[in-house]
C-alpha positions in Angstrom: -7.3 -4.7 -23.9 -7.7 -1.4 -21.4 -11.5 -1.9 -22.1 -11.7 -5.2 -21.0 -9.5 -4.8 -18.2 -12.1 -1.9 -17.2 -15.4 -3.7 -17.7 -14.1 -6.9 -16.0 -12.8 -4.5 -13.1 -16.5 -2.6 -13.1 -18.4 -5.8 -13.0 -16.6 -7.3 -10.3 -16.2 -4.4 -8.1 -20.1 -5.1 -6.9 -20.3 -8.7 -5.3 -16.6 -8.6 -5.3 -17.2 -6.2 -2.7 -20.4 -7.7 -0.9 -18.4 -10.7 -0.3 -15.3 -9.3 1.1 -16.9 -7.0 3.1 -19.4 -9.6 4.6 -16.3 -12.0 4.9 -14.2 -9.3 7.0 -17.3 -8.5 9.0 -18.3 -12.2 10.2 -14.7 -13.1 10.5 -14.3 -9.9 13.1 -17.1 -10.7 15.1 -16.3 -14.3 15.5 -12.8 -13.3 15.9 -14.4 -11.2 18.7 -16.3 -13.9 20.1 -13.5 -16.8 19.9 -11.4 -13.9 22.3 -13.6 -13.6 24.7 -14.2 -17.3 25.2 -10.8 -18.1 25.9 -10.0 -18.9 30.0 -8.6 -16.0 31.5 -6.4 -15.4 34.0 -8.5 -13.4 36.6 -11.9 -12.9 37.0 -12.7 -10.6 33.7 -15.4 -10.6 30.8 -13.5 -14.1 29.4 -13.5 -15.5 32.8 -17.3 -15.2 33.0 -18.0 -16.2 29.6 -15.8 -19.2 29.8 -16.5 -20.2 32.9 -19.4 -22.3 31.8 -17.9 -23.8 29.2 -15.1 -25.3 31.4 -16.5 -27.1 34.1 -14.4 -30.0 33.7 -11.3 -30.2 34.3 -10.1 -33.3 32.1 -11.7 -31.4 29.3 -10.3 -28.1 29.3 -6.9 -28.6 27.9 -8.1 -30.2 24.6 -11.4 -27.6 24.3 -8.8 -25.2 24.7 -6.9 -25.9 22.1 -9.7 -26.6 19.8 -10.7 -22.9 20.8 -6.7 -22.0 20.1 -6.9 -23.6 16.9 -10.4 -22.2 15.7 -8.8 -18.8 16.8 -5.9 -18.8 14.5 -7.9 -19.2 12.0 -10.6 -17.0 12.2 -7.6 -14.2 12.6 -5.9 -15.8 9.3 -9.4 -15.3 7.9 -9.8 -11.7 8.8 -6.0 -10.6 8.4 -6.6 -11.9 4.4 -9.4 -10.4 4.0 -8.1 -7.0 5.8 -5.1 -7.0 3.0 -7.3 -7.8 0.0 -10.3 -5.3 1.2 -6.9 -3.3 1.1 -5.5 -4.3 -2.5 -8.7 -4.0 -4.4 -10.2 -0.8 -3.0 -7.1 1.6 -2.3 -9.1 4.7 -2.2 -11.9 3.3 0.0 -15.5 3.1 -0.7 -17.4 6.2 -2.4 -21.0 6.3 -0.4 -20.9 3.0 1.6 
């Protein structure tokens, strides 16, 4: 039973990996991304970015929360994947 549990844990361990790591890495930078496109309330980096993407007034309260919406879960997304990339490699990764 202790072998199995080994060479199941060995085979995974590889894309296992790859795909948590790629998740965590997308979601981050979208995460990123979905942040800085939110209105602001001065005249900072979101404020430019957004400021294109909000030209109408009508509009703006349900794009917003669309945005708000997207935004929770992208951060769901990442958090999850945050706590398993913690769960499953403890010690962190030897040589990445």
């Amino acid at each position: 039973m202790c072998c199995l549990l080994n060479l199941v844990k060995e085979l995974l361990v590889g894309p296992l990996q790859i795909a948590l790591f790629a998740v965590w890495a997308l979601s981050g930078l979208f995460l990123i991304a979905l942040v800085l496109m939110h209105s602001g309330k001065g005249t900072g980096v979101s404020d430019m970015i957004a400021s294109s993407l909000y030209n109408s007034s009508a509009a703006t309260g349900v794009m917003e929360q669309n945005l708000d919406k997207l935004t929770v879960i992208v951060a769901v997304v990442f958090s999850i994947s945050v706590v398993l990339c913690m769960f499953f490699f403890p010690q962190g990764i030897v040589g990445l």
